[in-house]
C-alpha positions as a Python dict, from the first residue, in 0.01 Angstrom:
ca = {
    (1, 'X'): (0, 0, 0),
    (2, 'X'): (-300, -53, -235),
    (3, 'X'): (-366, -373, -380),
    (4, 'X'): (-307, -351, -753),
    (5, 'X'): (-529, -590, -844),
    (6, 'X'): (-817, -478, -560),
    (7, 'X'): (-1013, -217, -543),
    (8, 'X'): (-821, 26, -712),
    (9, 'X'): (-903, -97, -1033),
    (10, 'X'): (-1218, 64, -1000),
    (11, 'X'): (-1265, 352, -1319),
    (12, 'X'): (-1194, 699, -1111),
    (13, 'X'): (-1376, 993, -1287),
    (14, 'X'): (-1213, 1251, -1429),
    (15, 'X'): (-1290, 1518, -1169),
    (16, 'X'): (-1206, 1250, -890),
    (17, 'X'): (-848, 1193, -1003),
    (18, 'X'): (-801, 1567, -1077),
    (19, 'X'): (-902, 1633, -678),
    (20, 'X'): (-684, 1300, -551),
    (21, 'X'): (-353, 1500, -773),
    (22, 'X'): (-457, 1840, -622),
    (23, 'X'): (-457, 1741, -287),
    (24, 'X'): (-155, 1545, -323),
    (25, 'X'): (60, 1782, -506),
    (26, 'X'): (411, 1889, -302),
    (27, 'X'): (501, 2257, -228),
    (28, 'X'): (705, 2395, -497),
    (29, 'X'): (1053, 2277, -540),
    (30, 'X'): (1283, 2575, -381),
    (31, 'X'): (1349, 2888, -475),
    (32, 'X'): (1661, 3023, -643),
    (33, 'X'): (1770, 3416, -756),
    (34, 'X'): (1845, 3474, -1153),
    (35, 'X'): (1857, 3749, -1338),
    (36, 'X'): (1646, 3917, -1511),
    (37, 'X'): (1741, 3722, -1861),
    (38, 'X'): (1714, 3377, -1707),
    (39, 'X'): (1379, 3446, -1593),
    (40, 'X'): (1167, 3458, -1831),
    (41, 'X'): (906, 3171, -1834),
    (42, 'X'): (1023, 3126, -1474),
    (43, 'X'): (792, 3126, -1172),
    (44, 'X'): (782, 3466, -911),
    (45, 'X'): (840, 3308, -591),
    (46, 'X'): (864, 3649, -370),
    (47, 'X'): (626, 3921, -449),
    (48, 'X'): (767, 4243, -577),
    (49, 'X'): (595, 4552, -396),
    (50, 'X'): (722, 4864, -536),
    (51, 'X'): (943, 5106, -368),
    (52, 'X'): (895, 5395, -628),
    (53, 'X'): (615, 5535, -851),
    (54, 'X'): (567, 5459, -1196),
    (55, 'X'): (579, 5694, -1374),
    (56, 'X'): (828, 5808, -1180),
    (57, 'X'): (764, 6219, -1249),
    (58, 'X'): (499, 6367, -1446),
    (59, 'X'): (596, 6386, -1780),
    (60, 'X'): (471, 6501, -2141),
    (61, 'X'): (299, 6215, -2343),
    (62, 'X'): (332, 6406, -2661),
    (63, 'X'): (611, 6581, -2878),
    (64, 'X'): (487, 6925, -2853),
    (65, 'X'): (459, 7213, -2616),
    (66, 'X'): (397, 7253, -2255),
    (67, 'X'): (236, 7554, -2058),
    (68, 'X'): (-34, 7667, -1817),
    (69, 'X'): (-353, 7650, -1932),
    (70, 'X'): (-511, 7999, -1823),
    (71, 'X'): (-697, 8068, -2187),
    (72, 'X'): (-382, 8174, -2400),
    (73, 'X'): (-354, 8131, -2723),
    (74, 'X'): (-15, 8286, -2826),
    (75, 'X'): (271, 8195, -2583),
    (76, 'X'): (684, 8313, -2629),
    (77, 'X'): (897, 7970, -2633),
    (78, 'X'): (1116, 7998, -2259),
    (79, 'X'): (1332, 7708, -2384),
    (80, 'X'): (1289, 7281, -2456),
    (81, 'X'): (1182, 7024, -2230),
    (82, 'X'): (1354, 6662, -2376),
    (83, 'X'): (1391, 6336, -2235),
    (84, 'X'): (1645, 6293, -1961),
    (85, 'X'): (1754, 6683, -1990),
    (86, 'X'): (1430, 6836, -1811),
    (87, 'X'): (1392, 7246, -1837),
    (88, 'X'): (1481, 7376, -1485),
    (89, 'X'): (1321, 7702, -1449),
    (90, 'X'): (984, 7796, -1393),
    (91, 'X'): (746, 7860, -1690),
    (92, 'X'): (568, 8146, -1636),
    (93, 'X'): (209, 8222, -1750),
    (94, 'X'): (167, 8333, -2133),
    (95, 'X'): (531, 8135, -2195),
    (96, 'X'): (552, 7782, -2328),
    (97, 'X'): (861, 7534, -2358),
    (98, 'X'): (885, 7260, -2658),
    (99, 'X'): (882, 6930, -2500),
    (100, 'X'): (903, 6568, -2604),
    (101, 'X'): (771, 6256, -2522),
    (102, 'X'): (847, 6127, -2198),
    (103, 'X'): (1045, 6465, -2062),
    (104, 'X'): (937, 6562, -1723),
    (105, 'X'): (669, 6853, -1715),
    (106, 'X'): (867, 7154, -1625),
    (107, 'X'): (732, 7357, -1323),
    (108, 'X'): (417, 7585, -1384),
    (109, 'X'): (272, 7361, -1693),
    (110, 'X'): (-44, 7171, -1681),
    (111, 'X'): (-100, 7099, -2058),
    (112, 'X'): (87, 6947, -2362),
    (113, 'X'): (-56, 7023, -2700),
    (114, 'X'): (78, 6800, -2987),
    (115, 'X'): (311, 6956, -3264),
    (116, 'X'): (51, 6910, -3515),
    (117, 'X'): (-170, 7182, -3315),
    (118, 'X'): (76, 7431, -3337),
    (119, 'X'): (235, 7732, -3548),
    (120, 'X'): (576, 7811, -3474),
    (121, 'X'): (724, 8201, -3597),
    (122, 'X'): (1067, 8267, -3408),
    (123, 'X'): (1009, 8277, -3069),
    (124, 'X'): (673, 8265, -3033),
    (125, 'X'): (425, 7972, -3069),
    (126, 'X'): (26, 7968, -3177),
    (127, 'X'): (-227, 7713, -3115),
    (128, 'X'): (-395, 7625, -3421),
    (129, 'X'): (-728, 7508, -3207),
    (130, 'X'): (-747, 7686, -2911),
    (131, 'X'): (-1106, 7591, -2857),
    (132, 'X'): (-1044, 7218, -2826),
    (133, 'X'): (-722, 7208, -2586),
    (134, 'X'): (-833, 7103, -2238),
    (135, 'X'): (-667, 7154, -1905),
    (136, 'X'): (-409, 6876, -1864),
    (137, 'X'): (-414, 6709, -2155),
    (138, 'X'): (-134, 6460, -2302),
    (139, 'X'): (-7, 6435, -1951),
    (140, 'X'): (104, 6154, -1752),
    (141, 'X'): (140, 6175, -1381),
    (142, 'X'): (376, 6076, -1153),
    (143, 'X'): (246, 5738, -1010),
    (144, 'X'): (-49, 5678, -1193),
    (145, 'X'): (-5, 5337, -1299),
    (146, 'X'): (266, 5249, -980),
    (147, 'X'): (241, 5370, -655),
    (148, 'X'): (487, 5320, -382),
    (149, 'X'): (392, 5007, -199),
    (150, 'X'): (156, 4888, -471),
    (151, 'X'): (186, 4476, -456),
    (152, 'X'): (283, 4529, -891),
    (153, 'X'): (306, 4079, -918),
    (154, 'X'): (228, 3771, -694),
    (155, 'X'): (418, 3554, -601),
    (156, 'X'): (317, 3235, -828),
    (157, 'X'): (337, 3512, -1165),
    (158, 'X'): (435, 3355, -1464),
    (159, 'X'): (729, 3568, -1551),
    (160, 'X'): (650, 3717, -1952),
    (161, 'X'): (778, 3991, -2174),
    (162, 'X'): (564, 4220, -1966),
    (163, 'X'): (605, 4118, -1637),
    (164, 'X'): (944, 4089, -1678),
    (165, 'X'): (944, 4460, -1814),
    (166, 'X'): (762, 4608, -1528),
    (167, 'X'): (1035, 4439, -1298),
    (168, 'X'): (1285, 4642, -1500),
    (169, 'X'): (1102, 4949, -1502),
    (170, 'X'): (1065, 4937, -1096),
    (171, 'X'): (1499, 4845, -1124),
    (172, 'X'): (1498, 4502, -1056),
    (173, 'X'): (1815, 4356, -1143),
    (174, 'X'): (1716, 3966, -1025),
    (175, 'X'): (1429, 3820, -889),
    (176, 'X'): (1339, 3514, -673),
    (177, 'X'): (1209, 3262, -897),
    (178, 'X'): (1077, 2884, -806),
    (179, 'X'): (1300, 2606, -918),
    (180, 'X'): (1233, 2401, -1189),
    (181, 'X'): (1083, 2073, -1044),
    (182, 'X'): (1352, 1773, -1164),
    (183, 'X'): (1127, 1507, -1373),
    (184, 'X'): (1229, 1140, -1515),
    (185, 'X'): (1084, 1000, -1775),
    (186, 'X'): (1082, 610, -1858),
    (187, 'X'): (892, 437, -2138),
    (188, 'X'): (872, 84, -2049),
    (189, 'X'): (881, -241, -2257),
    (190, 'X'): (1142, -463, -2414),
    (191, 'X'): (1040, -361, -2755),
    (192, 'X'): (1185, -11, -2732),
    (193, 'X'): (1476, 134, -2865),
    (194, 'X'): (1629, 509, -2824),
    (195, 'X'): (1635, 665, -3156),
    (196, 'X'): (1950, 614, -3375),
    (197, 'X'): (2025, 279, -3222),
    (198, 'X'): (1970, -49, -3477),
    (199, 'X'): (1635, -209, -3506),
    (200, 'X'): (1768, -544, -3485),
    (201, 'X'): (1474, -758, -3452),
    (202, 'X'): (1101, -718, -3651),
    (203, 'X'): (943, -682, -3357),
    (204, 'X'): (1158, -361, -3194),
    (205, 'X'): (999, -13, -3166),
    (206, 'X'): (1179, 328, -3167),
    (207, 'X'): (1077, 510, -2871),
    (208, 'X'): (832, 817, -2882),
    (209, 'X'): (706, 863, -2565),
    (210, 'X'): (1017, 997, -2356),
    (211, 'X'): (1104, 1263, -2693),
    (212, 'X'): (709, 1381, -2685),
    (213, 'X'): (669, 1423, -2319),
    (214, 'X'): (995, 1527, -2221),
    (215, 'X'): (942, 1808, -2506),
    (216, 'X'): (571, 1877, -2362),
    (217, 'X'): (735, 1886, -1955),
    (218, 'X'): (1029, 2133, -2108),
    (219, 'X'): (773, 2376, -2240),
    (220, 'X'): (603, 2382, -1946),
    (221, 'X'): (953, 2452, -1751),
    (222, 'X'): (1045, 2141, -1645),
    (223, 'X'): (1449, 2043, -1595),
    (224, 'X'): (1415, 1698, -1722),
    (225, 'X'): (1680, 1517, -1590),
    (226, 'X'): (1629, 1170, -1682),
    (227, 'X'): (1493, 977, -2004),
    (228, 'X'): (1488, 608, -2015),
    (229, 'X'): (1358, 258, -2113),
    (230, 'X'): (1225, 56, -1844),
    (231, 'X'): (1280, -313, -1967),
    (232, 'X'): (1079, -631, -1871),
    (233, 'X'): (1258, -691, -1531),
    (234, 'X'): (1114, -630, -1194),
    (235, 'X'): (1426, -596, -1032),
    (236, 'X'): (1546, -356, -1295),
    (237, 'X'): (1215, -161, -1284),
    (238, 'X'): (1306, -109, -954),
    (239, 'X'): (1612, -33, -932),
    (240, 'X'): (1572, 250, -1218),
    (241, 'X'): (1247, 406, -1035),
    (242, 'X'): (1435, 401, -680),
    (243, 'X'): (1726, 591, -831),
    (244, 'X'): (1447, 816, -977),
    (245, 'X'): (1316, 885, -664),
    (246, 'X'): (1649, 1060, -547),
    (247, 'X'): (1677, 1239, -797),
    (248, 'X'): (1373, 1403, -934),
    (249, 'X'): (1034, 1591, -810),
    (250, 'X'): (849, 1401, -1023),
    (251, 'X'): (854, 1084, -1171),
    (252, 'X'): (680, 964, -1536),
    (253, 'X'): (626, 630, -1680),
    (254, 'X'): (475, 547, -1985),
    (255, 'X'): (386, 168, -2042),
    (256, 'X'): (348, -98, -1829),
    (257, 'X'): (38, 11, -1626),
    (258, 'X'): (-228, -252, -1766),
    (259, 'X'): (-311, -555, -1645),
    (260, 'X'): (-107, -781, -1906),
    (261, 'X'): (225, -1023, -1781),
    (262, 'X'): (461, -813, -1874),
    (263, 'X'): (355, -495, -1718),
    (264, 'X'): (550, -499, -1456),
    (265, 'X'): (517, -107, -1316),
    (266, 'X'): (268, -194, -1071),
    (267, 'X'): (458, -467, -916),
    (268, 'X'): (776, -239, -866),
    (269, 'X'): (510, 33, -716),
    (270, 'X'): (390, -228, -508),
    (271, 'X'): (752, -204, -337),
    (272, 'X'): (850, 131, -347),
    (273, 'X'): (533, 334, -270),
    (274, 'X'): (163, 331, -327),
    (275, 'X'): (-83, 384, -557),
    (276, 'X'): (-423, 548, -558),
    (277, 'X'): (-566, 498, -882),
    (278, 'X'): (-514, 268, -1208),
    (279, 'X'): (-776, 385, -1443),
    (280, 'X'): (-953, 651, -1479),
    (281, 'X'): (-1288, 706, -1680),
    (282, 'X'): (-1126, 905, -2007),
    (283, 'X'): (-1080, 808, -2362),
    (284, 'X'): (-773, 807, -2464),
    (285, 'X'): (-597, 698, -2189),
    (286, 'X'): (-809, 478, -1911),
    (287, 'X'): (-495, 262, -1808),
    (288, 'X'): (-342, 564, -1584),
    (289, 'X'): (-145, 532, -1239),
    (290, 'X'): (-129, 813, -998),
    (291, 'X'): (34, 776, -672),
    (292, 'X'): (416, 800, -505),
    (293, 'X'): (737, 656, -527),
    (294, 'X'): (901, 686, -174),
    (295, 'X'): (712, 1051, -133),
    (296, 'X'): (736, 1123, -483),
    (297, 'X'): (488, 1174, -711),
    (298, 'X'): (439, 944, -959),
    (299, 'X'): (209, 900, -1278),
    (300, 'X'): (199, 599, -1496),
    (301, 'X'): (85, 709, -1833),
    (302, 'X'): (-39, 490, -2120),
    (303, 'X'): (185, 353, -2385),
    (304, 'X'): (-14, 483, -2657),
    (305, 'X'): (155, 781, -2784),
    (306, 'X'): (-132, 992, -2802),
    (307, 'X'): (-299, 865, -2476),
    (308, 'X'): (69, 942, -2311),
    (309, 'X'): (65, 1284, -2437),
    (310, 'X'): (-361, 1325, -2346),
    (311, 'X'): (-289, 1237, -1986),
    (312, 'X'): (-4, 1443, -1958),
    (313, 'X'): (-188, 1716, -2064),
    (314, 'X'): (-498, 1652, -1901),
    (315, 'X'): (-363, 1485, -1526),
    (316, 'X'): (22, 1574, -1489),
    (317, 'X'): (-33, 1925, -1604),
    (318, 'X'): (-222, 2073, -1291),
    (319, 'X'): (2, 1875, -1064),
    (320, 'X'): (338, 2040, -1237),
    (321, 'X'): (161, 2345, -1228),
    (322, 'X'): (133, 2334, -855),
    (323, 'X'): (501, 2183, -796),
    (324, 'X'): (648, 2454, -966),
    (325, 'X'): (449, 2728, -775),
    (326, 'X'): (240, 2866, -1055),
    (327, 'X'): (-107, 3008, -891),
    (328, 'X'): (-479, 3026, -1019),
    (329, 'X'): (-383, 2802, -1295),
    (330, 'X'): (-697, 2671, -1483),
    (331, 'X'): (-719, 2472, -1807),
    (332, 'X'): (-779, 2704, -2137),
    (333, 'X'): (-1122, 2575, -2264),
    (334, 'X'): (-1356, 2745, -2514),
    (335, 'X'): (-1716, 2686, -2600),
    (336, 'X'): (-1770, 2618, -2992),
    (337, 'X'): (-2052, 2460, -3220),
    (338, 'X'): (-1990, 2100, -3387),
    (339, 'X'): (-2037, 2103, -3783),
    (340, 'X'): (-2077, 1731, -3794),
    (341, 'X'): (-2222, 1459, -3556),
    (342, 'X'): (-1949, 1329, -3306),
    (343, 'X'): (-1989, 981, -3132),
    (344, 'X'): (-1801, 861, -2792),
    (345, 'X'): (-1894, 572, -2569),
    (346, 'X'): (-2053, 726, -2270),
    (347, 'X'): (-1965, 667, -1914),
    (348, 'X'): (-1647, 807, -1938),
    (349, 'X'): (-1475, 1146, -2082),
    (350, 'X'): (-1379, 1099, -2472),
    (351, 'X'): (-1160, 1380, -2582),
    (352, 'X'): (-1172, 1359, -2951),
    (353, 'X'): (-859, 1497, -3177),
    (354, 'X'): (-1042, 1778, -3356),
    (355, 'X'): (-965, 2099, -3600),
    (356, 'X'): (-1182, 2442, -3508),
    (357, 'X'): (-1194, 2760, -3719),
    (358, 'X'): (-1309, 3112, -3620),
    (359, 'X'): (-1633, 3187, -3912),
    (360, 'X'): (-1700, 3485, -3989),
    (361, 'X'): (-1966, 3606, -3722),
    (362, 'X'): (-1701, 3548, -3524),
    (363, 'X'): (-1798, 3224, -3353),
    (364, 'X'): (-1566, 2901, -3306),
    (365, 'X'): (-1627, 2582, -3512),
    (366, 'X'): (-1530, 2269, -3459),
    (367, 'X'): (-1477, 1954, -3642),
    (368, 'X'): (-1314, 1569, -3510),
    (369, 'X'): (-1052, 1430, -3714),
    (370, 'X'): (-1126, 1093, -3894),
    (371, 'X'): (-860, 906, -3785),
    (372, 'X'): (-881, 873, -3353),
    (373, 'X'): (-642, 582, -3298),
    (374, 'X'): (-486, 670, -3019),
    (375, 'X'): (-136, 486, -3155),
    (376, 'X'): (-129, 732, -3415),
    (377, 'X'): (112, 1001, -3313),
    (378, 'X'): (35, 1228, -3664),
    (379, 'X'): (-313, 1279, -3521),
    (380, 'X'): (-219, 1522, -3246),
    (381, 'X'): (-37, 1754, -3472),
    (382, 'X'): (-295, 1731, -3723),
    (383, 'X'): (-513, 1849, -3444),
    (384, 'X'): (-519, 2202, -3320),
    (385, 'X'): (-800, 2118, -3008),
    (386, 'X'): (-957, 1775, -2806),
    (387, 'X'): (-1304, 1810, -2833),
    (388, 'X'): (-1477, 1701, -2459),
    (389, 'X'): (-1764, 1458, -2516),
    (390, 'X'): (-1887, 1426, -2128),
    (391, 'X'): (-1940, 1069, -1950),
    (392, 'X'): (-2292, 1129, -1991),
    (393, 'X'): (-2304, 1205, -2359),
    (394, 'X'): (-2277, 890, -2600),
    (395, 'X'): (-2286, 1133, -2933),
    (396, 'X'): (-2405, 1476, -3020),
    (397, 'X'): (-2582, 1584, -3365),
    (398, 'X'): (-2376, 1882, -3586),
    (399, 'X'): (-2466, 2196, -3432),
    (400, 'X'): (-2472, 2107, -3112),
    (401, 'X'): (-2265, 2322, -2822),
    (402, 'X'): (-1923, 2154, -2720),
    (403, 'X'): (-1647, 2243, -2500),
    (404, 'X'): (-1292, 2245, -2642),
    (405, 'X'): (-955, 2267, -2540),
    (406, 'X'): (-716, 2421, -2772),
    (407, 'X'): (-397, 2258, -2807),
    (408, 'X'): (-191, 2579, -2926),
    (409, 'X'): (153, 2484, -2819),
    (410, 'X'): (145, 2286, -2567),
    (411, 'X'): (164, 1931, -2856),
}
């Protein structure tokens, strides 16, 4: 077990903690069969490999008529093509048959030209513009998009509106999906109290932190299955974290992780796990534990609301990412230009709350928020992006490049 108060308390850079959680992160947490309703925002844990073609016959992408192109322009109607009641017989040359969307292209056709292109007198049919119909146009093959044993999604897909679609369209019923990864949440302090409860002393806080990142962890597909207050007991600390450790895949404290008398987190670590790290080069949010709690993972977040939230975001993402078996997962960043001057500390990574705007060449503008307290809470949804101000960058004038990472709605 590390030493809390040794070497540890060393400031890890940002890219050295994000390695230490990557190459600590678990397999994914199981894998469990739903239907095709309950999985959506769920994880693909068994490829799907398709046993049929998509489209699954050749078929007319147009309401109009079908035939052989051989250079006719007048053709007698031999009957109607229409979805899910295809024309049986063979069309012969110099016949046509009206056809719509999506019916299957009856035998001896090549072409579909649009209703617009056409005349229509009785029985017989004229293109209007013979000159610009081309050989097998406005039709869609069978297996085109699909073919049989095409891999169609990975395993590690995030399951959308359009993945989940193309599973329908190949007649999946249910798919194998990951599990969501159990988390507990704690804020710690004697100070806290669960919202709706009485305030009954001046110095009492209602507690943010387990609402904010439980809502954050939930979004992301998390099964939170415990939210609690950690108070200023070591043997209680303990107790709650061990019972933690049964029960979830990942385990969340906020609070607790400095080096004051009453943070007691790292003294119940000290007896149920280890520790690699206690603070990490990043503003907001340098007092941040990463390690396990017998085997499981386990990140101490600041108490500062937004710092909580920042770290979350920025350190407990990528690991939940892995434990619930999505792949290729990478950060959403974007480069824009800085209207004013922004200032940070250097030496370590500020990530300043910020507002960008498209202009109207097109290019993305950003500018920080006055107010970067990182107790105040209002700032992060007054935000729309952190702005990145590197460890070796103290400031930057306006105009100058910047990386940014949009919050959309992940706060």
């Amino acid at each position: 077990m590390d030493d809390c108060f040794g070497s540890s308390e060393a400031l890890v850079q940002v890219s050295d903690m994000l390695a230490r959680i990557r190459a600590a992160a678990p397999a994914p947490v199981g894998v469990e069969r739903v239907t095709l309703g309950q999985a959506v925002d769920r994880i693909l844990a068994e490829p799907i490999v398709a046993t049929l073609p998509l489209p699954r016959y050749t078929a007319s992408a147009m309401d109009g008529i079908a035939f052989a192109h051989q250079g006719h322009q007048r053709f007698k109607l031999a009957g109607e093509a229409l979805a899910g009641h295809p024309f049986e017989a063979w069309v012969a040359p110099g016949e046509a048959v009206s056809i719509t969307t999506g019916a299957p292209l009856p035998a001896g056709c090549d072409t579909v030209v649009m209703a617009e292109d056409i005349a229509v007198s009785g029985e017989w049919v004229e293109l209007s513009r013979p000159e610009a119909v081309k050989p097998g146009q406005n039709v869609r093959h069978a297996g085109e998009e699909i073919t049989v044993g095409d891999h169609v999604l990975a395993a590690g897909t995030l399951l959308g509106p359009a993945q989940l679609g193309m599973a329908a369209s190949l007649g999946h019923e249910h798919l194998d999906v990951h599990c969501r990864p159990r988390v507990a949440i704690f804020s710690s302090g004697d100070e806290l109290r669960r919202a709706g409860t009485d305030i009954d002393t001046t110095a009492s806080l209602f507690d943010a932190n387990a609402s904010s990142l439980a809502a954050c962890l939930k979004r992301w597909g998390a099964d939170v299955v415990m939210t609690d207050i950690l108070p200023d007991s070591l043997e209680k600390s303990i107790s709650h974290l061990s019972s933690a450790s049964r029960q979830a895949d990942l385990i969340i404290t906020s609070g607790g992780v400095s080096a004051g008398q009453a943070d007691l987190i790292r003294f119940a670590i000290q007896q149920l796990g280890q520790v690699s790290s206690w603070r990490v080069a990043m503003r907001p949010g340098k007092p941040m534990a990463f390690g396990h709690i017998e085997h499981v993972p386990f990140f101490g977040l600041p108490g500062n609301p937004v710092a909580a939230l920042v770290t979350l975001m920025q350190f407990v993402q990528p690991l939940f990412r892995q434990l619930s078996g999505q792949v290729h997962w990478e950060a959403i960043k974007w480069h824009a230009i800085s209207e004013q001057p922004l200032k940070g500390r250097g030496g370590r990574l500020d990530l300043l709350r910020g507002r960008y705007h498209v202009d109207a060449q097109g290019g993305i503008r950003v500018n920080p928020l006055k107010e970067q307290g990182s107790h105040r809470l209002s700032s992060l949804y007054d935000a729309n992006c952190l702005i990145e101000l590197p460890d070796d960058m103290a400031g930057c004038n306006a105009g100058t490049p910047v990386t940014i990472q949009p919050l959309g709605e992940l706060i």
